[in-house]
Z-matrix of the N, CA and C atoms (Angstrom, degrees):
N
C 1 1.470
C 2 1.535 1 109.44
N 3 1.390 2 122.82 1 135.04
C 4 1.429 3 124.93 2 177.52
C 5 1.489 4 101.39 3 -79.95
N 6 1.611 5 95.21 4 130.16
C 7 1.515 6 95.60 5 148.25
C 8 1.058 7 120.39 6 -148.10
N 9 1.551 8 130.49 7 -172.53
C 10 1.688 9 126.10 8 -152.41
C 11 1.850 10 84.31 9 -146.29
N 12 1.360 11 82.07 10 151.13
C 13 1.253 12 104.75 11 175.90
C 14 2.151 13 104.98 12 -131.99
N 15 1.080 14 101.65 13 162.53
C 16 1.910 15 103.48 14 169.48
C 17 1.629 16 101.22 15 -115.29
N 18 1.495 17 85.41 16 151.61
C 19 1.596 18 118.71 17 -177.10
C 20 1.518 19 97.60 18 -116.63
N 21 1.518 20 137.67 19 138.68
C 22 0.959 21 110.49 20 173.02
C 23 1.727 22 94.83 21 -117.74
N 24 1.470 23 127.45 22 179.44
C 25 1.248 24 123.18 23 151.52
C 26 1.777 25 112.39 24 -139.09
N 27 1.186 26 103.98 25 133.56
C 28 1.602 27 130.65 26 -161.59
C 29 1.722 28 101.81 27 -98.79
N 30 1.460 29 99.52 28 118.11
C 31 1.568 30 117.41 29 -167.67
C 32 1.576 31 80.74 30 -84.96
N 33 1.197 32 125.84 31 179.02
C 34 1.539 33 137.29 32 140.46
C 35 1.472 34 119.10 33 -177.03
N 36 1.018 35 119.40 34 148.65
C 37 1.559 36 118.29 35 -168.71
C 38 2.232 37 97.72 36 -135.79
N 39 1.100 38 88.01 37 101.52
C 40 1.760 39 104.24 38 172.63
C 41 1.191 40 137.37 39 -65.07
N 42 1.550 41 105.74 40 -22.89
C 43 1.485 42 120.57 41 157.10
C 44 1.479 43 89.08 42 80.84
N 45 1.066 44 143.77 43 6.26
C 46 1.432 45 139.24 44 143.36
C 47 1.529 46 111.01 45 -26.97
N 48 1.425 47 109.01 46 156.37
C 49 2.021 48 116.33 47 155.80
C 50 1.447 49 85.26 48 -82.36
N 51 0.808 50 165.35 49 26.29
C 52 1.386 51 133.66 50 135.68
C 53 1.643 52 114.72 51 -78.83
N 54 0.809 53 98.25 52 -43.91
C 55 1.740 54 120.35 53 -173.57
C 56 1.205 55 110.50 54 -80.17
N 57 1.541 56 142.37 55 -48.26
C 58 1.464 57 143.13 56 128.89
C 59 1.771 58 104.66 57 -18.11
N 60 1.138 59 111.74 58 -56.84
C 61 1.368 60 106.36 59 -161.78
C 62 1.858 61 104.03 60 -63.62
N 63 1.259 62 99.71 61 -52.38
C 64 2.048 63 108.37 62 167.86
C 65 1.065 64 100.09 63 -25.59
N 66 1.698 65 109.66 64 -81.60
C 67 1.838 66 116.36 65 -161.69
C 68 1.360 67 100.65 66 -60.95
N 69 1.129 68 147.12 67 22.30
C 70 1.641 69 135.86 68 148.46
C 71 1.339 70 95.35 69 -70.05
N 72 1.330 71 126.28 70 -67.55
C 73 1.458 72 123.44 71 -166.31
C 74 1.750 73 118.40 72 -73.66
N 75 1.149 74 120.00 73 -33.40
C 76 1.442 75 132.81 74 167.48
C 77 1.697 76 130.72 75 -90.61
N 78 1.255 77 97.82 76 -6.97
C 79 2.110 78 90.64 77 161.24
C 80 1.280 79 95.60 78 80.83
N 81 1.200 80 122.95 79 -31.62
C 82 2.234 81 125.48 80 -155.12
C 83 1.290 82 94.72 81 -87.33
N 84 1.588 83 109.95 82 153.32
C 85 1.479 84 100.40 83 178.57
C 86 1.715 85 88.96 84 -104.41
N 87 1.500 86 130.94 85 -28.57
C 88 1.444 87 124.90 86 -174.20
C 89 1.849 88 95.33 87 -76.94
N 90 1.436 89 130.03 88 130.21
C 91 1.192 90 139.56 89 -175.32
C 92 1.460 91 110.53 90 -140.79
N 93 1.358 92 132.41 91 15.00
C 94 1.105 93 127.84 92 153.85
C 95 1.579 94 119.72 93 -141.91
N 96 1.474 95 135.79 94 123.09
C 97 1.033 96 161.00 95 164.54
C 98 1.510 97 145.67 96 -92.47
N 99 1.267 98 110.79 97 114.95
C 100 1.960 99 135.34 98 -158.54
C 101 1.492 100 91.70 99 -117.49
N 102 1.602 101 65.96 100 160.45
C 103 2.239 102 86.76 101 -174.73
C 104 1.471 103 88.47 102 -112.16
N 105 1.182 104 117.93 103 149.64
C 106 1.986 105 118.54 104 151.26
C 107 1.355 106 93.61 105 -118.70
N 108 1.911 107 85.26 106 178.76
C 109 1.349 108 96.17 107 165.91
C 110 1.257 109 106.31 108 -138.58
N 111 1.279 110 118.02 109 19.29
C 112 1.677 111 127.08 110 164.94
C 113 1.145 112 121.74 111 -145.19
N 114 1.236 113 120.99 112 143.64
C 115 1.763 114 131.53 113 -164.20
C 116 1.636 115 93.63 114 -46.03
N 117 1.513 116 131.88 115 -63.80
C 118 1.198 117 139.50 116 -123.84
C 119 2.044 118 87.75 117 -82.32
N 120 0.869 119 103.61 118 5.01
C 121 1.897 120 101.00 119 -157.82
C 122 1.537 121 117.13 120 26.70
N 123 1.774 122 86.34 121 90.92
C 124 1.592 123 99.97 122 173.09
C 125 1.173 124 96.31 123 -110.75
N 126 1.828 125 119.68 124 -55.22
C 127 1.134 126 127.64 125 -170.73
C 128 1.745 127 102.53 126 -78.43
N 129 1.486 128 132.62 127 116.07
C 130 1.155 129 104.06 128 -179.57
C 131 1.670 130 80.68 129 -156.25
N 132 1.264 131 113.39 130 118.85
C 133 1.982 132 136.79 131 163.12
C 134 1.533 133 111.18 132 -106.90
N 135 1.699 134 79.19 133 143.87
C 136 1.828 135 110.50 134 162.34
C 137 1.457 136 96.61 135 175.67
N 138 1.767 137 76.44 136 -167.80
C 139 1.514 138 96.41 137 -165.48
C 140 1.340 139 105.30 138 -98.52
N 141 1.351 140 133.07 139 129.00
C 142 1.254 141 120.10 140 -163.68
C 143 1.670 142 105.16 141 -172.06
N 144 1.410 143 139.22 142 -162.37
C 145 1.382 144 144.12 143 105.11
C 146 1.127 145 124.97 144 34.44
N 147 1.244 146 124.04 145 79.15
C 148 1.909 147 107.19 146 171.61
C 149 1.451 148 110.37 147 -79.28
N 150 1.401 149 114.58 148 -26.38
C 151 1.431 150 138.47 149 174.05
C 152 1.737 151 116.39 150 -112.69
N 153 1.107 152 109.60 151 130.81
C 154 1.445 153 109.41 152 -171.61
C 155 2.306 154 89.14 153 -74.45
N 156 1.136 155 113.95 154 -35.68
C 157 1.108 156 110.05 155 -167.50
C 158 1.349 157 114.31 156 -58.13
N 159 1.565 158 116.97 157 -29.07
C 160 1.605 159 119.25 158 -134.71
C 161 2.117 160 101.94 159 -140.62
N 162 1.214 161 103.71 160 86.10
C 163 1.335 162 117.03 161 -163.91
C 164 1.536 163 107.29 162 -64.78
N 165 1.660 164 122.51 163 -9.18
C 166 1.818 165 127.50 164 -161.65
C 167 2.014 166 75.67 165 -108.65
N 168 0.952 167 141.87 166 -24.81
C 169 1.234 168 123.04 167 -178.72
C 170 1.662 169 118.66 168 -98.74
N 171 1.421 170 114.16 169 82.29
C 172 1.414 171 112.85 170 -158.18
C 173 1.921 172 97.98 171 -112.17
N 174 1.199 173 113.75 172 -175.15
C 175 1.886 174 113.15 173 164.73
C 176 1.887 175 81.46 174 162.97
N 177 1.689 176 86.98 175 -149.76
C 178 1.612 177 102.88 176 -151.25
C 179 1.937 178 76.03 177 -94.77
N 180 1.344 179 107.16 178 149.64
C 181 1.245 180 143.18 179 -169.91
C 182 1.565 181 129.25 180 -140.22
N 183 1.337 182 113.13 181 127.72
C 184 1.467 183 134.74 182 164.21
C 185 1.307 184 93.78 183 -70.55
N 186 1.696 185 139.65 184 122.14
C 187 1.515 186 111.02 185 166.61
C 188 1.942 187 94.00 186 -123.60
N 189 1.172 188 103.71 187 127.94
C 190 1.463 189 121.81 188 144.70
C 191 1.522 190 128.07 189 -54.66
N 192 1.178 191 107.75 190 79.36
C 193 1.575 192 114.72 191 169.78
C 194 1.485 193 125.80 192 -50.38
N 195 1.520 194 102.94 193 -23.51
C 196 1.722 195 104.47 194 168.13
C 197 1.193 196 122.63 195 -91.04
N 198 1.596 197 125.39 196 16.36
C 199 1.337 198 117.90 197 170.06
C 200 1.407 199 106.93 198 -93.45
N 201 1.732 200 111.34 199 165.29
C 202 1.694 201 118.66 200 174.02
C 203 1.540 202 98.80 201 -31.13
N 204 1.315 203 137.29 202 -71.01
C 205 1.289 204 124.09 203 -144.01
C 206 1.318 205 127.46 204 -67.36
N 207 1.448 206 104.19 205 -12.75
C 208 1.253 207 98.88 206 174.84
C 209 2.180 208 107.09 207 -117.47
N 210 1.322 209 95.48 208 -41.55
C 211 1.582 210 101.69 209 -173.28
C 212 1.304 211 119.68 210 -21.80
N 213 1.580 212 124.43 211 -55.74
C 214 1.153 213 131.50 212 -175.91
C 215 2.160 214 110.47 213 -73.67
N 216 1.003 215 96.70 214 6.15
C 217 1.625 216 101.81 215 170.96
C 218 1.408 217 134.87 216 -72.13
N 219 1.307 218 114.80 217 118.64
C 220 1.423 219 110.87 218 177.95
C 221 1.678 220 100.38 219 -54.49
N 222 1.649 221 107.15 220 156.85
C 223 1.448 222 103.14 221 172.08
C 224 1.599 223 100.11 222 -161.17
N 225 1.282 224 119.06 223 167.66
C 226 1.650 225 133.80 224 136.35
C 227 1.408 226 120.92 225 -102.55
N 228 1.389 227 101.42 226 158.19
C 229 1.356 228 104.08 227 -165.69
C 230 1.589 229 97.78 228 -145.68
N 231 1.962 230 125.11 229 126.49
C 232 0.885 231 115.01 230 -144.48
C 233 1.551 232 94.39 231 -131.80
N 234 1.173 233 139.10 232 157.19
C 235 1.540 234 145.98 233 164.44
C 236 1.245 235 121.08 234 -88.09
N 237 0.931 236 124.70 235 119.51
C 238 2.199 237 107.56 236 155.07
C 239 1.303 238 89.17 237 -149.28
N 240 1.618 239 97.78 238 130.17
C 241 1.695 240 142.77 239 169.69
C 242 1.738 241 101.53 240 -71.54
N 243 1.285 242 96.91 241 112.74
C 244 1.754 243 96.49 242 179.68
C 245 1.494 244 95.44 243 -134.86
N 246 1.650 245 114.80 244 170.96
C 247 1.398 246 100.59 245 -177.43
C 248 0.965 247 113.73 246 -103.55
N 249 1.602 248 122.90 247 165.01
C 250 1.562 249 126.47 248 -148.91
C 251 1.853 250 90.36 249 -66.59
N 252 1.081 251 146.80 250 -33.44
C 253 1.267 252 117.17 251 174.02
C 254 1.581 253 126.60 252 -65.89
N 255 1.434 254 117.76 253 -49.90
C 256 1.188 255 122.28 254 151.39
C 257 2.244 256 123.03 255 -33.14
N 258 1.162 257 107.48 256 -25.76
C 259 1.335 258 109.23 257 178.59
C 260 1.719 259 104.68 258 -84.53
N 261 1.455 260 118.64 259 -36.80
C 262 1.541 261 145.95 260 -161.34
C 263 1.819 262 89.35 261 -80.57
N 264 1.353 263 142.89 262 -40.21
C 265 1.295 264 149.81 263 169.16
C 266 1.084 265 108.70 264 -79.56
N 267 1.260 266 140.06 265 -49.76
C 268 1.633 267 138.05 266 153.11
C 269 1.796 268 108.50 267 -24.27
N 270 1.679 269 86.42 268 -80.05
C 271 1.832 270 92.10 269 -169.01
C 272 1.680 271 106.16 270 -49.40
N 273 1.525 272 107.24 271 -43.38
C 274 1.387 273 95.99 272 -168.07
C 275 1.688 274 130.42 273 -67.38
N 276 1.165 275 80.86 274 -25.03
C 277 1.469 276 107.74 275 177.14
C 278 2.129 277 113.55 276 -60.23
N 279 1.090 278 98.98 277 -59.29
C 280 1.500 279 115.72 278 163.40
C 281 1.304 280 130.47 279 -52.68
N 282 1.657 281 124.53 280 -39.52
C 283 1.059 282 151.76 281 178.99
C 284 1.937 283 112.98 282 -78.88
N 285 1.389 284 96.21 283 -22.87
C 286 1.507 285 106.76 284 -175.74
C 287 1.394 286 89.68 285 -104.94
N 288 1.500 287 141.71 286 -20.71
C 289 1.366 288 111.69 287 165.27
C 290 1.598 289 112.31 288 -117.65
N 291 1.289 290 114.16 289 28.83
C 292 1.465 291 121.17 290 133.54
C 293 1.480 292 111.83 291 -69.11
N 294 1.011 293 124.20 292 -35.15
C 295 1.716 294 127.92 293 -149.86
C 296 2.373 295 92.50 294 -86.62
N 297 1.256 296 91.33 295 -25.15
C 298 1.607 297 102.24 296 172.11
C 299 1.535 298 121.81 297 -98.48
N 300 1.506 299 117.64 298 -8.23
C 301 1.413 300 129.68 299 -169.98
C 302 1.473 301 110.99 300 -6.77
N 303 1.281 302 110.87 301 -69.02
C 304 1.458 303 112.54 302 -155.63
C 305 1.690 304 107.85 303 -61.84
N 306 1.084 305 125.90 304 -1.95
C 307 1.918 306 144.67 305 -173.80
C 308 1.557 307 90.59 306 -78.55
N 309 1.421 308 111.58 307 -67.74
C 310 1.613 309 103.47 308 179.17
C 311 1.505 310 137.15 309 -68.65
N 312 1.246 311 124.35 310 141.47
C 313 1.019 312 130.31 311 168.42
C 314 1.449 313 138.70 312 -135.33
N 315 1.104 314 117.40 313 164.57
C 316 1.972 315 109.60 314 -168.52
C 317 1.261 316 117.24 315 -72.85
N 318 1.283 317 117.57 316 127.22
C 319 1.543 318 139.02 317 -172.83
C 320 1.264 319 108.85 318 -72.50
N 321 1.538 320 138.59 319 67.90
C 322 0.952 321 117.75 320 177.43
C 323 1.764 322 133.28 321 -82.19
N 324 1.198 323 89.37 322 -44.41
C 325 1.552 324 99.06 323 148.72
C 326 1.910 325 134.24 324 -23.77
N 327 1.686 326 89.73 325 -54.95
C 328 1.240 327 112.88 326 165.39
C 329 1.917 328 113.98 327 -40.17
N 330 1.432 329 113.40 328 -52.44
C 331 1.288 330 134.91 329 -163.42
C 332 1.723 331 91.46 330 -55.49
N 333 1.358 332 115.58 331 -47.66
C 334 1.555 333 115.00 332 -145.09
C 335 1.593 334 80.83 333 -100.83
N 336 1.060 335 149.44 334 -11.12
C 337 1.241 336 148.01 335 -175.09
C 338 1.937 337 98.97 336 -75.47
N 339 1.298 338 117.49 337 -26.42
C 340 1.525 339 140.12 338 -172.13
C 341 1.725 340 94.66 339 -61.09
N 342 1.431 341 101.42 340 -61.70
C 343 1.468 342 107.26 341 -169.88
C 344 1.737 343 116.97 342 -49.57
N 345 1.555 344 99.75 343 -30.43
C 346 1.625 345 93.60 344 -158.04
C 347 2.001 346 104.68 345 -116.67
N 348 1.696 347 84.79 346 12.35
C 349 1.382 348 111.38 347 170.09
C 350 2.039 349 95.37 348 69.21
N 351 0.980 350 147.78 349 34.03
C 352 0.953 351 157.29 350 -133.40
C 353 1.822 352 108.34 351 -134.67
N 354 1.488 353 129.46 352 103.31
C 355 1.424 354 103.13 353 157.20
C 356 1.513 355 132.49 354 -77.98
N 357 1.465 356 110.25 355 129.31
C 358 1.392 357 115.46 356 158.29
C 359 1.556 358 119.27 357 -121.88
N 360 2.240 359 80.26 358 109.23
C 361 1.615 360 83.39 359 -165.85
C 362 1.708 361 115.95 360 -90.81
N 363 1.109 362 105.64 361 156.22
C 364 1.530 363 107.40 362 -171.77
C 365 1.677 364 105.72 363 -126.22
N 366 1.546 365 139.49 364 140.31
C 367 1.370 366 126.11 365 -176.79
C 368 1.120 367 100.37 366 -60.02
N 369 1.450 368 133.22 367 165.00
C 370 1.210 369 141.03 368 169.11
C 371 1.580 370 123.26 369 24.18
N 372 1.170 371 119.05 370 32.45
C 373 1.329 372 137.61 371 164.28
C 374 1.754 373 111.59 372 -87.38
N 375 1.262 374 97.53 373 135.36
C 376 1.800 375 101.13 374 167.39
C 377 1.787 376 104.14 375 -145.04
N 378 0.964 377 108.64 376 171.57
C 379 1.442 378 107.22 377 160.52
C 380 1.933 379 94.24 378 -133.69
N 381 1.189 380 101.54 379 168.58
C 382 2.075 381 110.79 380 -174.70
C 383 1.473 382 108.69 381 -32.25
N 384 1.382 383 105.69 382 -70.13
C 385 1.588 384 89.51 383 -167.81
C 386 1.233 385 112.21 384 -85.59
N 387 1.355 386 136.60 385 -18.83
C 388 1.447 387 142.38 386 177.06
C 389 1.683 388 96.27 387 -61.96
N 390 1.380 389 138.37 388 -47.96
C 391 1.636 390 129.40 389 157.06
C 392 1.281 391 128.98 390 -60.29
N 393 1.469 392 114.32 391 -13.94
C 394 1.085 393 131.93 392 168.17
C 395 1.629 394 114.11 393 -62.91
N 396 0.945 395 93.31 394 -91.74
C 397 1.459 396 120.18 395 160.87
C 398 1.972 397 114.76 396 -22.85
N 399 1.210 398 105.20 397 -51.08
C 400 1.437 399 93.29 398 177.15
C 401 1.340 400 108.80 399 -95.63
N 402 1.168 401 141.08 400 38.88
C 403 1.590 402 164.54 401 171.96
C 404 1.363 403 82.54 402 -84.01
N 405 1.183 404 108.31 403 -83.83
C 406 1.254 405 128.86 404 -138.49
C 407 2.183 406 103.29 405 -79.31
N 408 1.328 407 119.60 406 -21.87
C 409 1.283 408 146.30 407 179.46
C 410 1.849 409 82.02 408 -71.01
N 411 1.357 410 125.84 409 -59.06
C 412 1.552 411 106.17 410 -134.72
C 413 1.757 412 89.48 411 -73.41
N 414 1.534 413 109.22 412 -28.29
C 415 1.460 414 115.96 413 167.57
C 416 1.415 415 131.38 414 -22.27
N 417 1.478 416 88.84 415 -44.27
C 418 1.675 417 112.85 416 -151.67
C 419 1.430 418 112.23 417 102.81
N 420 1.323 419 126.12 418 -17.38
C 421 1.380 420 118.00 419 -172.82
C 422 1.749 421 111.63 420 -91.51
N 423 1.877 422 97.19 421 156.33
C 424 1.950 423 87.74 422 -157.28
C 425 1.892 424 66.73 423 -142.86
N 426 1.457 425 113.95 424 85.87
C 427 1.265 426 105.37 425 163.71
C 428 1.821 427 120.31 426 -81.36
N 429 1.389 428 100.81 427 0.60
C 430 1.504 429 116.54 428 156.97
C 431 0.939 430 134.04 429 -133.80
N 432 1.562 431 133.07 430 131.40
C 433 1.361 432 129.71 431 -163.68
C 434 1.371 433 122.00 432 -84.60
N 435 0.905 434 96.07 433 83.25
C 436 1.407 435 116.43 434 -166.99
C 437 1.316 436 136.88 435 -176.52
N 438 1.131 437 122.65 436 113.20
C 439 1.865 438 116.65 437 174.85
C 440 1.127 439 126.54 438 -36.42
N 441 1.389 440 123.15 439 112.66
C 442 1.297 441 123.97 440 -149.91
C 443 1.467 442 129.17 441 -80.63
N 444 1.137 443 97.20 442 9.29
C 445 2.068 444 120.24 443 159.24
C 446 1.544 445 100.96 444 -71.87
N 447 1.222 446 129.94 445 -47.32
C 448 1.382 447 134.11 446 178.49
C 449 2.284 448 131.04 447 -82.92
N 450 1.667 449 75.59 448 8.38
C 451 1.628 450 92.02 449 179.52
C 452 1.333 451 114.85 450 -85.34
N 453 1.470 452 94.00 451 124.36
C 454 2.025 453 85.05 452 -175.80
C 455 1.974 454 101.88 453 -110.30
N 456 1.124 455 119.30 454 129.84
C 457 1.584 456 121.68 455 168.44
C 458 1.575 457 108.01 456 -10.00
N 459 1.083 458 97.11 457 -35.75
C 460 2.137 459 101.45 458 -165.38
C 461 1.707 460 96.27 459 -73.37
N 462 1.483 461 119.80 460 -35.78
C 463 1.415 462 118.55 461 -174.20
C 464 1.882 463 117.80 462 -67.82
N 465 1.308 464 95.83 463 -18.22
C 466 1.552 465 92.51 464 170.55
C 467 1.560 466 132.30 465 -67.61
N 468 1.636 467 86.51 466 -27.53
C 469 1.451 468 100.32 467 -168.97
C 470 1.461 469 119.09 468 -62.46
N 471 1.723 470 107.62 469 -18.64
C 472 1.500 471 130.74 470 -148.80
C 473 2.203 472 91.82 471 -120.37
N 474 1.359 473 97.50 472 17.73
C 475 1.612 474 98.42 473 -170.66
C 476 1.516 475 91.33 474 -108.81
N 477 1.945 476 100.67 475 111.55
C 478 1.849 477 105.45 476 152.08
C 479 1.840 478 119.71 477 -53.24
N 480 1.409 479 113.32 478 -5.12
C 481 1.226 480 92.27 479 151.90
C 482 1.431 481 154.43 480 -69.85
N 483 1.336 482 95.98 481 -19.78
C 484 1.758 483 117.44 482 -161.85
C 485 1.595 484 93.37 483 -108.37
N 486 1.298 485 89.82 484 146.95
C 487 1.572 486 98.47 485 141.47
C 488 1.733 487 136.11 486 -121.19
N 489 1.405 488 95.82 487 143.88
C 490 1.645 489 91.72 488 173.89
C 491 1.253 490 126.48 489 -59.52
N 492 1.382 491 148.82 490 131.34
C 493 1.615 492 149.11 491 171.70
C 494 1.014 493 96.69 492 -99.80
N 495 1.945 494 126.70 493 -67.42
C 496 0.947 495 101.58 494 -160.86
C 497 1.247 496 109.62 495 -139.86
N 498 1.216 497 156.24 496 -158.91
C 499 1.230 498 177.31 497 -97.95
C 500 1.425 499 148.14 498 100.94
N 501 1.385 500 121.51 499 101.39
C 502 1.582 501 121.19 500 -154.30
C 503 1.509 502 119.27 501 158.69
N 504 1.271 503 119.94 502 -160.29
C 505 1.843 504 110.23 503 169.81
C 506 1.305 505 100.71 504 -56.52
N 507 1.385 506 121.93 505 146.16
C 508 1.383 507 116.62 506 142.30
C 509 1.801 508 132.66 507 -63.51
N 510 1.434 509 111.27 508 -14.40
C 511 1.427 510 111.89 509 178.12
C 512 1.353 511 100.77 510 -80.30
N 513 1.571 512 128.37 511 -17.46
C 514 1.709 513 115.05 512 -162.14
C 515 1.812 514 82.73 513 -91.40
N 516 1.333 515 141.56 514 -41.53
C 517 1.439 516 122.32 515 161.44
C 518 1.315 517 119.67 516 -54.45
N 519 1.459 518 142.82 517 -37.43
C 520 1.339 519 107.57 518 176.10
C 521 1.134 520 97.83 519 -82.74
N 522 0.964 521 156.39 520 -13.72
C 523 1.780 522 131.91 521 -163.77
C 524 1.437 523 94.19 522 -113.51
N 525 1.562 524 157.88 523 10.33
C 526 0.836 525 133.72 524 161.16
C 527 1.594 526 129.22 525 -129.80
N 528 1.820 527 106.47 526 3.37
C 529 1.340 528 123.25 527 -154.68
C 530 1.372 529 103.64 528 -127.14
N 531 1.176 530 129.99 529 -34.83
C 532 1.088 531 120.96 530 -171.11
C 533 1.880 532 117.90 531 -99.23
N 534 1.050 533 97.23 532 159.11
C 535 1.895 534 106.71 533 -163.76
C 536 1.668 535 93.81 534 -149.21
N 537 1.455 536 108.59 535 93.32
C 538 1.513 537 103.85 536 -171.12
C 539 1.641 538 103.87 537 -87.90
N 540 1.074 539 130.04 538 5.56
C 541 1.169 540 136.56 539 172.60
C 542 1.846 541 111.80 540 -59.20
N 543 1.299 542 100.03 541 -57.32
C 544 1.481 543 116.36 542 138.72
C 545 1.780 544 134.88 543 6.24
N 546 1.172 545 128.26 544 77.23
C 547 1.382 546 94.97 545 175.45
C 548 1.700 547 123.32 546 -133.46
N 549 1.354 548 83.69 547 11.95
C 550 1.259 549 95.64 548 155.77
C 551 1.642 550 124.55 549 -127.31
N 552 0.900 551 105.59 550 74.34
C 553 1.593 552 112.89 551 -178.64
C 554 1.716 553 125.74 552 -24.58
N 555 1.260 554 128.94 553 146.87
C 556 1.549 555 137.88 554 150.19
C 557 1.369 556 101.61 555 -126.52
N 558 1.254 557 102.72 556 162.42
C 559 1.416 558 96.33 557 168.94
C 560 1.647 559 112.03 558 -137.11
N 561 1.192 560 111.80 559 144.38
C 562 1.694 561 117.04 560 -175.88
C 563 1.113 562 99.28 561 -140.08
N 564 2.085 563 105.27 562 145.94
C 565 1.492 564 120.71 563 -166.97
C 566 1.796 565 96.33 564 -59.06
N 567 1.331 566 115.96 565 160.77
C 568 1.496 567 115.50 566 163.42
C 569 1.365 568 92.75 567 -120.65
N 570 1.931 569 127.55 568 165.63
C 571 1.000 570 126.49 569 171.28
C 572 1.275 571 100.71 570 -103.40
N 573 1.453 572 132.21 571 148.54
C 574 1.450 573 109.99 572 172.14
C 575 1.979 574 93.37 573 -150.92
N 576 0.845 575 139.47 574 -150.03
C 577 1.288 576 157.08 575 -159.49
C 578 1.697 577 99.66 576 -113.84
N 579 1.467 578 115.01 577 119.82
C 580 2.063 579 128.75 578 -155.61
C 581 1.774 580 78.99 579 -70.90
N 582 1.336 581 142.61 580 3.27
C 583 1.087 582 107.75 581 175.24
C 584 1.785 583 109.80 582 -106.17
N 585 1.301 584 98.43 583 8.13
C 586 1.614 585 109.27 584 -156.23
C 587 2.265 586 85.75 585 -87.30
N 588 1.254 587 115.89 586 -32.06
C 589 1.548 588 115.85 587 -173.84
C 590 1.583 589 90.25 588 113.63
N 591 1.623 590 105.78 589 -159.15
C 592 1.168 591 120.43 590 -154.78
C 593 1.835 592 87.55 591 -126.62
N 594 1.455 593 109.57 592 120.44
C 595 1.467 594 104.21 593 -170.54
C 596 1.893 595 99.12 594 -111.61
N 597 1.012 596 119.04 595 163.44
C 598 1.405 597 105.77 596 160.98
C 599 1.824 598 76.61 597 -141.40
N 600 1.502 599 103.73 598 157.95
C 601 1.289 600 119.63 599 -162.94
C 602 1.752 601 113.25 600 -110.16
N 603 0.903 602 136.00 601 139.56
C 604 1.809 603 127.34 602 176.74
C 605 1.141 604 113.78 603 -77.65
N 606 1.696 605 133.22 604 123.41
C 607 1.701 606 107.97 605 175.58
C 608 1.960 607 70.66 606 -177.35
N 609 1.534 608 81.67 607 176.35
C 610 1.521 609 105.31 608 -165.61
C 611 1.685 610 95.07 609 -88.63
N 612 1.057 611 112.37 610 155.99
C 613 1.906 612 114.01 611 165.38
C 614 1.734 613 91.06 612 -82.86
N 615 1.421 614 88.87 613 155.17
C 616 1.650 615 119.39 614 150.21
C 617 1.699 616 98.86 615 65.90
């Protein structure tokens, strides 16, 4: 029997000078991008931060969306329906280079290679969406057209694969959207207050 499972991927923009410094060259105000593998963002990787303090010490990352550094972050938050084997090569895939962490490291190079459309490949180097992106490549899936050394966070947003859920703080989604009890999701508009973002809520129809 086929079945599907969701992948989500989590826009966010930290308002860091690092991240200020990105949107000079990219226009986007969200400039860094994570994969999950559950609505509630428990499970949520990239390349990023090993230290919230220390922006020159970056690699592959577990990131906690409920700590200071990120909680107070504007973000998007995106869906794609893949099938439960395709989700099972995702996780496994991620989970086997968690199990190597300290091998990877942050592509920075990679970043400026973006501008002049250019790869500069590095072993086990990624930067966010360039790990992003080949998540979803080793799958088979190319929810951007594009080689995924050359994927910037802003290109997802513009992908008929995904869908948008949500848009807004990221603290008003975890603390007001998610129902992990849940595991098969619908989603319905919520009304809430234009400063709260755009929520859609988890719950069963009818």
């Amino acid at each position: 029997m086929y079945t599907e499972q969701n992948i989500w991927i989590v826009l966010t923009g930290t308002g860091t000078w690092f991240s200020r410094m990105i949107q000079c060259f990219t226009n986007a105000p969200l400039n860094h991008a994570s994969i999950a593998f559950d609505s509630d963002l428990h499970e949520v990787y990239s390349f990023g931060r090993k230290q919230a303090n220390n922006p020159f010490n970056g690699g592959l990352v577990r990131e906690n969306l409920r700590a200071p550094f990120f909680y107070t972050s504007d973000c998007a938050i995106y869906r794609c329906t893949v099938s439960a084997d395709d989700y099972q090569r995702m996780y496994n895939l991620v989970k086997e280079m968690m199990c190597n962490q300290d091998r990877y490291k942050y592509n920075l190079l990679g970043l400026l290679g973006i501008l002049f459309r250019l790869h500069i490949d590095r072993a086990d180097a990624y930067f966010c969406s360039h790990f992003v992106a080949t998540v979803f490549e080793r799958a088979g899936l190319h929810p951007v057209n594009k080689p995924p050394h050359l994927v910037t966070p802003e290109d997802f947003t513009n992908s008929t694969q995904l869908n948008e859920v949500y848009r807004g703080p990221l603290h008003h989604y975890l603390s007001d959207m998610v129902n992990p009890s849940l595991c098969s999701p619908t989603f319905h508009p919520v009304t809430v207050p234009k400063e709260r973002g755009k929520i859609f809520r988890f719950g069963k129809t009818g």
